[in-house]
C-alpha positions as CSV (number, residue, x, y, z in Angstrom):
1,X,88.6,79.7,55.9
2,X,87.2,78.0,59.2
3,X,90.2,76.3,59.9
4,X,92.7,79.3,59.3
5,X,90.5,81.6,61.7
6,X,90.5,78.9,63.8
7,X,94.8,78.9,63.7
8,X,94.6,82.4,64.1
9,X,92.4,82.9,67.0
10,X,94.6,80.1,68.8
11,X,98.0,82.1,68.6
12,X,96.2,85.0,69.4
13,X,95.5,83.7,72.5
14,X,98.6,82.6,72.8
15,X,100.1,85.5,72.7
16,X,98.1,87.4,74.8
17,X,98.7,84.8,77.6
18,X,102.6,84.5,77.0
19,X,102.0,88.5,78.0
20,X,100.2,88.3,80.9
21,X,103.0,86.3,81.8
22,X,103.1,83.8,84.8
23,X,103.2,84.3,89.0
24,X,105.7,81.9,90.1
25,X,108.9,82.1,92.9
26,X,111.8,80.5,93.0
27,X,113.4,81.0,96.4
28,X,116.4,79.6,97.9
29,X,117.7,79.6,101.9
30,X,120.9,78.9,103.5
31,X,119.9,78.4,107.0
32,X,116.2,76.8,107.0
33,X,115.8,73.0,107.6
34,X,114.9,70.9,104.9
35,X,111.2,69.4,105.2
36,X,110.2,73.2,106.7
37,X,106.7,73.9,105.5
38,X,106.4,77.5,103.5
39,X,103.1,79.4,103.1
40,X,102.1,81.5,100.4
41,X,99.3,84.1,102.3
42,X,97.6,86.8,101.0
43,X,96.7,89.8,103.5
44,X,93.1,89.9,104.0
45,X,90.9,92.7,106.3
46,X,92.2,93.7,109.7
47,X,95.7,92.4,108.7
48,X,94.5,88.7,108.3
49,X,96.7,86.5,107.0
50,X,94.9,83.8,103.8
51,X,96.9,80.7,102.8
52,X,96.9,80.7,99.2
53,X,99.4,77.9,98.5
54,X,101.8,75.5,100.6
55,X,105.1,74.3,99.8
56,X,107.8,72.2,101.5
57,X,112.0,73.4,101.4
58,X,113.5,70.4,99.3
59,X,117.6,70.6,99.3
60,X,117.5,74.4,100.3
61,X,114.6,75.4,97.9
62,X,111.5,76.1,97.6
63,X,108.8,77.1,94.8
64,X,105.2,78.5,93.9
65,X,103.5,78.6,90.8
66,X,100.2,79.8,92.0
67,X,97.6,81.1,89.6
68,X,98.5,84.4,87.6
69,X,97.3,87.8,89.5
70,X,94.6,90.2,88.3
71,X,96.3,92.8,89.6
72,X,99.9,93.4,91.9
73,X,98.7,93.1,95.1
74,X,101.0,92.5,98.8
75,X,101.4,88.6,99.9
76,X,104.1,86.8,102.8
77,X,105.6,84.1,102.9
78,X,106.2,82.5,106.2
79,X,107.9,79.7,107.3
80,X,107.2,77.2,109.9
81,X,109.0,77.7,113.0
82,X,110.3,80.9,112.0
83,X,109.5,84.1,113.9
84,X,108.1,87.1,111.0
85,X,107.9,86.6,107.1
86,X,109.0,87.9,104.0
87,X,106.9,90.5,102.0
88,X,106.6,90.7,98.6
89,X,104.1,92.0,95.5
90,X,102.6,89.2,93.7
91,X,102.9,90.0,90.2
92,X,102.9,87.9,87.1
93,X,106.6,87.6,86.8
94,X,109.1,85.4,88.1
95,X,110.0,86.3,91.8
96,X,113.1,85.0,93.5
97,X,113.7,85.0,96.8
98,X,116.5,84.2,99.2
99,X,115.4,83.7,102.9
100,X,117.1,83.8,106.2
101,X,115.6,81.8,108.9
102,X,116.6,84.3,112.0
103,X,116.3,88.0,110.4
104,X,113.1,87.3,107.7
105,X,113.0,90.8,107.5
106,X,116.3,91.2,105.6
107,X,115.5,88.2,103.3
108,X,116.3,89.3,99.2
109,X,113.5,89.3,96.9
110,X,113.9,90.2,93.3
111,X,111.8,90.0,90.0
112,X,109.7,92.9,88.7
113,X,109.5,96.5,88.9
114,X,107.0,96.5,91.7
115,X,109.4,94.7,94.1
116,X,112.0,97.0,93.1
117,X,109.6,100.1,94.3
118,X,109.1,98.3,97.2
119,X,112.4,97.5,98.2
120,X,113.4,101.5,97.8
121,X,110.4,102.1,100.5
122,X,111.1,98.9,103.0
123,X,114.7,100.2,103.2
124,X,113.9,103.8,103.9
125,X,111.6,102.6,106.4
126,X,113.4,100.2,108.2
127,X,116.7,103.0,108.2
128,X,114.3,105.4,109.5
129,X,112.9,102.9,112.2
130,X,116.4,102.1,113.8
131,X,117.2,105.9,113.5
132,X,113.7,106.3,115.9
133,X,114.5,103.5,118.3
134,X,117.8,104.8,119.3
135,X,116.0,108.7,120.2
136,X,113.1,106.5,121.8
137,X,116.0,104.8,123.8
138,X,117.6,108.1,124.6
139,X,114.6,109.6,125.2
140,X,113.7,107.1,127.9
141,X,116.7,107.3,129.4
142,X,116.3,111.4,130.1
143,X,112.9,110.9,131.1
144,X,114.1,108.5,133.9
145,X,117.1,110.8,135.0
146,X,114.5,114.1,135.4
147,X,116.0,115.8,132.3
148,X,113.4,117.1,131.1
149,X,114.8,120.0,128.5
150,X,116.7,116.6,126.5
151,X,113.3,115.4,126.3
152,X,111.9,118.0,124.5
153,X,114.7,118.5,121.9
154,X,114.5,114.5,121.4
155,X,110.9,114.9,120.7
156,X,112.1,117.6,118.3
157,X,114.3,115.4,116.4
158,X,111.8,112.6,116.3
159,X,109.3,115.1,114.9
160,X,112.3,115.9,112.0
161,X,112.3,112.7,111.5
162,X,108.8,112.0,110.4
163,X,108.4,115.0,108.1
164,X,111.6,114.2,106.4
165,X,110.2,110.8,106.0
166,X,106.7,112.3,104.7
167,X,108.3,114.5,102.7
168,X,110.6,111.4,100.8
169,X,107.3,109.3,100.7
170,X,105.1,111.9,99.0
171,X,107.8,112.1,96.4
172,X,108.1,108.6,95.5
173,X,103.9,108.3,95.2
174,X,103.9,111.4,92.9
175,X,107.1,109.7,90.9
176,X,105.8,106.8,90.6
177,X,101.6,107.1,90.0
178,X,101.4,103.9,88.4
179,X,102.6,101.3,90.5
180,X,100.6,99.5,93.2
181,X,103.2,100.2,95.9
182,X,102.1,104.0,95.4
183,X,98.7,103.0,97.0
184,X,100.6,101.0,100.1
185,X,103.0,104.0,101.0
186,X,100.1,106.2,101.0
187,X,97.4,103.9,102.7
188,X,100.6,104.2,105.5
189,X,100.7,108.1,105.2
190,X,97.2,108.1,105.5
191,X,97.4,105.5,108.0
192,X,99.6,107.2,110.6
193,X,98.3,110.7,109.8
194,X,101.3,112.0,108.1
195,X,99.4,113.9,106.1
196,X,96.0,115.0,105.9
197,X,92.9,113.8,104.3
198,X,92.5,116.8,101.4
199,X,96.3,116.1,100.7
200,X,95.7,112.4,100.7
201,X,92.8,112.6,98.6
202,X,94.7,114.8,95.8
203,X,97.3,111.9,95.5
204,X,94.5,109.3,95.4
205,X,93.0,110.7,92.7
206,X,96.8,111.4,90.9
207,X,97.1,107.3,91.0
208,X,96.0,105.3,87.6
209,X,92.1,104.6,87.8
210,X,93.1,100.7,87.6
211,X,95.1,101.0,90.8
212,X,92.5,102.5,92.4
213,X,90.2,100.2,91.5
214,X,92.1,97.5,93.3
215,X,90.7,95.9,96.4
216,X,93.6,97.6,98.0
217,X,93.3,100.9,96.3
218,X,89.4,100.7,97.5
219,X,90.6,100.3,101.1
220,X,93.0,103.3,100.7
221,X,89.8,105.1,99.6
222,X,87.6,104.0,102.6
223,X,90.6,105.4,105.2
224,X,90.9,108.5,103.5
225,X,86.7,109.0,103.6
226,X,87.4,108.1,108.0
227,X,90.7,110.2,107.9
228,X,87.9,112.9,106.3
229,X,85.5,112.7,109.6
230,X,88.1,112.0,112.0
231,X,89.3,115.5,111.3
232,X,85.7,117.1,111.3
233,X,85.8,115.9,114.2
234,X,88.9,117.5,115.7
235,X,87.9,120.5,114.2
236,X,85.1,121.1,117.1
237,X,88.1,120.5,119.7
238,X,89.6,123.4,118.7
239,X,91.3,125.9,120.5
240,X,88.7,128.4,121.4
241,X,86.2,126.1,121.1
242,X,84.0,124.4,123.7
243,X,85.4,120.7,124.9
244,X,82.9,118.5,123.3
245,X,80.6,117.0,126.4
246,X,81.0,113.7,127.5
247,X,80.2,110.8,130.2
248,X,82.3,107.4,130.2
249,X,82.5,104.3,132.9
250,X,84.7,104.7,135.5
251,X,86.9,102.0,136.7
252,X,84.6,100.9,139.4
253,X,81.3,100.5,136.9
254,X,80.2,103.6,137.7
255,X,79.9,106.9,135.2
256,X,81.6,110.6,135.3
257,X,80.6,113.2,133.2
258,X,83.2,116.1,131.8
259,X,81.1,118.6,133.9
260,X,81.3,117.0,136.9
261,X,85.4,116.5,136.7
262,X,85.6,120.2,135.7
263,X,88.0,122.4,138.2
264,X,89.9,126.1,137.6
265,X,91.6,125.0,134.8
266,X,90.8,120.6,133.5
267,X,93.5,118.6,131.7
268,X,91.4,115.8,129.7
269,X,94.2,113.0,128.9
270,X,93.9,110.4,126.4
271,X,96.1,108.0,127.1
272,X,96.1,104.0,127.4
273,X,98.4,101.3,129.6
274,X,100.1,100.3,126.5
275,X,101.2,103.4,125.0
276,X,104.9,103.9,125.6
277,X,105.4,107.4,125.4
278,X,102.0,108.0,127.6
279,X,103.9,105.9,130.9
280,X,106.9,108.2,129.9
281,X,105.0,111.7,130.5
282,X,103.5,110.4,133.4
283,X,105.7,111.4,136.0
284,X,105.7,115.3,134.9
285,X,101.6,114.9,135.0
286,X,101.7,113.6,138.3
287,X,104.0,116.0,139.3
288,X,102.4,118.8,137.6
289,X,99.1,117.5,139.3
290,X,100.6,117.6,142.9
291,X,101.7,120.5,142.6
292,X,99.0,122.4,141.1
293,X,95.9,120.3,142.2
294,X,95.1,122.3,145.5
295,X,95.0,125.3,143.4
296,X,92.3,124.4,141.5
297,X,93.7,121.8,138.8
298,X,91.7,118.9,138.0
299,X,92.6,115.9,135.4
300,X,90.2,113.6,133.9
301,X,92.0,110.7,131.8
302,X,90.3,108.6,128.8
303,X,91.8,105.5,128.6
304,X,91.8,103.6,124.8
305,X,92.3,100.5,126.4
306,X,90.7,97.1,125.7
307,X,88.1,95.1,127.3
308,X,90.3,92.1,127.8
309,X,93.1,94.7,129.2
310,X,91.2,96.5,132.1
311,X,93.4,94.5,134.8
312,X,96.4,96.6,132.8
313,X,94.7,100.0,132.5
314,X,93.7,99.4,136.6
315,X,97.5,98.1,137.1
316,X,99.0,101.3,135.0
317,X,96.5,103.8,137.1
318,X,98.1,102.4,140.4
319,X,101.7,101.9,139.5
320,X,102.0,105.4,137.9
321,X,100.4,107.1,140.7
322,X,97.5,109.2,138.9
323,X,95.6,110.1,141.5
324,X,92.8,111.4,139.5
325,X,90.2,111.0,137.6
326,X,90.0,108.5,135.2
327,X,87.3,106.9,132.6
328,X,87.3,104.4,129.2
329,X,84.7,102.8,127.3
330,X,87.3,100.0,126.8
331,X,87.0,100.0,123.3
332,X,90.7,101.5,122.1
333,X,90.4,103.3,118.9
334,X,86.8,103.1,118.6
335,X,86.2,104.8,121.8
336,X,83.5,107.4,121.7
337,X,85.4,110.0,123.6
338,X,88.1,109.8,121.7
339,X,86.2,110.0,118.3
340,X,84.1,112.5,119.3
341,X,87.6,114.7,119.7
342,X,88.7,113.1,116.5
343,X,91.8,111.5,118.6
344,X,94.5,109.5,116.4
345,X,97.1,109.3,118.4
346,X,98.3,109.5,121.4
347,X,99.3,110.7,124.2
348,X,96.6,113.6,123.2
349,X,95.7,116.2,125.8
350,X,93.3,119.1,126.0
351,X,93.5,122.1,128.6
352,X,90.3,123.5,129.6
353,X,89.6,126.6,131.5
354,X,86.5,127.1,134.2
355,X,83.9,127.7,131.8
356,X,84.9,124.3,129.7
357,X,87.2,125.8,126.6
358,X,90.1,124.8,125.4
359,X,92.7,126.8,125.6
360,X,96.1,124.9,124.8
361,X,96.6,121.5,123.7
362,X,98.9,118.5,123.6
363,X,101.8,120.5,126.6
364,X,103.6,117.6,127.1
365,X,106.9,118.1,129.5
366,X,108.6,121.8,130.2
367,X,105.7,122.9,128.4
368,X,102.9,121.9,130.6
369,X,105.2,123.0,133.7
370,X,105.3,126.1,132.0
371,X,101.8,126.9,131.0
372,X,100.4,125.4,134.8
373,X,103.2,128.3,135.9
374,X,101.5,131.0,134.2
375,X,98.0,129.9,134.8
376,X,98.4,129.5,138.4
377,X,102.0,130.7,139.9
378,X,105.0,129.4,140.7
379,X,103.9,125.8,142.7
């Protein structure tokens, strides 16, 4: 009797391990020297990349059998010497993968159903992405010839863009409630403020309890609690609301406080050296701020800038000619200013009238002209 529960108990085991089934990839590459080292990382905190295992490419090839997975969670490979890596969810199945040393990105990965979801989303993404970089490109180029009205319909195609995108992505999460990609397309909703934090929260709790019990479905949960008080936040800079008080270092050590910037009418611009389509609307601030400044026009501009980047933010200040006001804690996202308006992107603006509320926001190009126009004539 012993010994035949004792048979038993052993092929039940069996069995259950034959269906857990095993994490291992088989990957192949056409153009990456032999002896190249591969690394198996997992993603860790603030993008952090963990070597989990280390292989060597041996007559084109390359394999990992690392130990089976709890759960489907995202790993890279990179490979030494090679510029990017591959993504791919680690799953206990057999993955395969075909690299290409000088476009990573494109590299083939097959082998169960979660790579499959992810592939449908890193394609749309990546299609999306090249369709944005040619309007940035365009854009750009109408900003530097003065055009300002193909501007604004760029900026309304990009804006098509996005919510088409949104609009695809929320689909796939509510089709597909049980696979771990669902957690990574929304953590990059959520991420990018695509969609807010009620909506977000909604298709969290639509997701299978396991997935969001994952450490990655945990960290989903953490964003959408900051995405919660980030838009409390906001919600006190308001139109019609008083502009939440402030006082920030200036870019000689000193400290300027909202009140003592205030003029007729107060642009408060966040901005930072770094941010692309900030430098771009720069020249129609400036200009609006020439003309417009004598009559009683003031601008006071929050920098989310870096510490280790204050030569840049001084650098930007000087080469874009904004002759005005200008203040940053240094500290880029984290800034206080910029939380305390519940700021999550940028370039953000808020227009303030004499007594300190906000009467327009976010008058980027004709607009701004426009608005400064009514507000104080013709310049």
């Amino acid at each position: 009797m012993n010994k035949l529960f004792l048979v038993v108990a052993t092929a039940i085991v069996l069995i259950s391990c034959a269906s857990e089934g095993k994490f291992k990839i088989t990957g192949t590459t056409p153009d990456i020297n032999n002896g190249t080292n591969v690394f198996l990382q997992k993603i860790e905190a603030n993008n952090q990349l963990q070597n989990v295992d280390t292989t060597v490419i041996k007559e084109g090839k390359f394999n990992f059998t690392p130990e089976p997975v709890s759960a489907p969670e995202m790993m890279v490979l990179s490979f030494e010497g090679a510029r990017g890596n591959v993504i791919l969810i680690a799953e206990n199945e057999e993955i395969t993968v075909k690299a290409y040393k000088d476009s990573l990105y494109t590299s083939e990965v097959k082998g169960g159903s979660e790579n499959d979801f992810f592939k449908l989303y890193y394609d749309d993404v990546v299609a999306s992405n090249k369709e944005k970089q040619k309007l940035q490109e365009e854009g750009m180029a109408a900003m530097q010839s003065g055009d300002t009205s193909k501007v604004t319909i760029i900026r309304n195609e990009f804006d098509q863009i996005n919510e088409a995108d949104t609009r695809r992505r929320l689909k796939l999460i509510e089709e597909h409630p049980g696979e771990f990609v669902s957690v990574i397309i929304l953590s990059d909703l959520v991420g990018t403020r695509a969609i807010d934090s009620g909506e977000a929260e909604a298709l969290f709790e639509s997701l299978d309890t396991t997935l969001q019990e994952t450490e990655k479905g945990k960290k989903l949960s953490e964003m959408i609690a900051q995405l919660k008080s980030q838009e409390a936040a906001a919600s006190q800079a308001e139109i019609g609301n008083k502009a939440p008080e402030f006082s920030a270092p200036t870019p000689d050590g000193g400290e300027l406080a909202l009140k003592d910037a205030m003029g007729k009418y107060t642009i408060i611009d966040f901005w930072a050296s770094w941010c692309k389509p900030c430098r771009q609307e720069n020249p129609n601030v400036v200009s609006v701020y020439n003309t417009y400044h004598e009559k009683g026009l003031n601008i006071i501009s929050v920098s989310l800038d870096r510490a280790s980047a204050k030569d840049k933010w001084l650098a930007a200040i000087e080469n874009d000619k904004m002759d005005w006001y200008h203040v940053s804690n240094l500290m880029e996202w984290q800034d206080p200013v910029a939380r305390k308006y519940g700021v999550t992107a940028i370039p953000a603006t808020y227009l303030l009238d004499e007594n300190g509320v906000i009467i327009d926001k976010n008058l980027r190009g004709d607009a701004l002209v426009s608005k400064m126009q009514e507000l104080l004539g013709e310049g």
